[in-house]
C-alpha positions as a printed NumPy array, in Angstrom:
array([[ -4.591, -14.292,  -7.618],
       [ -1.244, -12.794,  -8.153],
       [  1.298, -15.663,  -8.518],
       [  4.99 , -13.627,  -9.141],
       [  7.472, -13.879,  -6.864],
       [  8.225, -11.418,  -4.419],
       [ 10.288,  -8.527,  -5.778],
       [ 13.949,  -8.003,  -4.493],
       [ 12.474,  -4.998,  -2.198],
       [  9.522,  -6.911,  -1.06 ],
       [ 12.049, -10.298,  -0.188],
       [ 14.256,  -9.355,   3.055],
       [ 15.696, -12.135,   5.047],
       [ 13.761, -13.392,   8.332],
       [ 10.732, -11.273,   9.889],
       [  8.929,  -8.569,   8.904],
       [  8.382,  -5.729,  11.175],
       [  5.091,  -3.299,  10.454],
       [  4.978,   0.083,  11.75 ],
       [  2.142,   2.321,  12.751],
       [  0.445,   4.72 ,  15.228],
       [ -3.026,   4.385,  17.368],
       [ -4.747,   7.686,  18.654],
       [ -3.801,   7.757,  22.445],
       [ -6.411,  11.013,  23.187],
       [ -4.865,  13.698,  20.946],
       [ -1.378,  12.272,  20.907],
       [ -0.437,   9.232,  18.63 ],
       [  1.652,   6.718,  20.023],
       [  4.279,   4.43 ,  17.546],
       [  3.75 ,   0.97 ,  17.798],
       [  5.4  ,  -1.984,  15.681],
       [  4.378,  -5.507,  15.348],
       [  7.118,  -7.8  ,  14.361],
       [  6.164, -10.858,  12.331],
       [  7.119, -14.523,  10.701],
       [  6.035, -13.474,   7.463],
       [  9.273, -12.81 ,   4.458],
       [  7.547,  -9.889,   2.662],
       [  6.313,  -6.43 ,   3.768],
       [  2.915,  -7.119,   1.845],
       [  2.434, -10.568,   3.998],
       [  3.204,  -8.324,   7.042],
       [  1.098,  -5.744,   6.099],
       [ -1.605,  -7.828,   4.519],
       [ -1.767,  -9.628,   8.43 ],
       [ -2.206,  -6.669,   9.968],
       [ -4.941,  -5.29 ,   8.17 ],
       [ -6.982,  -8.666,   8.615],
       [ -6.298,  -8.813,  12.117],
       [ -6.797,  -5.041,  13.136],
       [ -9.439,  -5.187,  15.923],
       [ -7.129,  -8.009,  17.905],
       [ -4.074,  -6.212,  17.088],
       [ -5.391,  -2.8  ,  18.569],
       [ -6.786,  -4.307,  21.313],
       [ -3.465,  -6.003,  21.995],
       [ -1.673,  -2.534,  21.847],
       [ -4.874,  -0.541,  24.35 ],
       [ -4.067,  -2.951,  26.88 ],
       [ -0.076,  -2.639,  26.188],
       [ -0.987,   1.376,  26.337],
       [ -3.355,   0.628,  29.697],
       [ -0.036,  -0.699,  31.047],
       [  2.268,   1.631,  29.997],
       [  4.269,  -0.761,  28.493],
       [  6.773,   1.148,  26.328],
       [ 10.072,   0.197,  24.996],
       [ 12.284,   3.503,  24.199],
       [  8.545,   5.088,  23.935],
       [  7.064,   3.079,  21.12 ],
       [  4.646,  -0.38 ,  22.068],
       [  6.185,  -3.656,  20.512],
       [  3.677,  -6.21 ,  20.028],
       [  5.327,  -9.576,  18.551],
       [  3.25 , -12.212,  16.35 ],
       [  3.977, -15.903,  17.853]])
């Protein structure tokens, strides 16, 4: 278990937002998903262990067309 603290890169103050892209047919749409968590690898960690929920999340937001200045914000509550 790794037990440092966070480096000075890693700790920013308040949320963490994660960007990425989901296939949307042979275009790729930019999504982010901003979080509670202090560090990038918290952030990033979340997102990998809640992918199929988080890409469902963002299908329907793309079903909806629900774009802010073109990218689909999700936001972890």
């Amino acid at each position: 278990m790794h037990n440092s603290l966070p480096s000075k890169s890693e700790m920013v103050e308040g949320q963490q937002t994660i960007f990425f892209q989901i296939a949307n047919g042979t275009a790729r749409q930019p999504c982010s998903l901003k979080t509670k968590f202090q560090t990038q690898q918290q952030a990033s960690r979340y997102l990998r262990q809640n992918w199929n929920r988080i890409e469902k999340m963002t299908r329907d937001c793309l079903a909806r067309q629900c774009f802010e200045n073109g990218q689909i914000n999700l936001v972890m509550v």
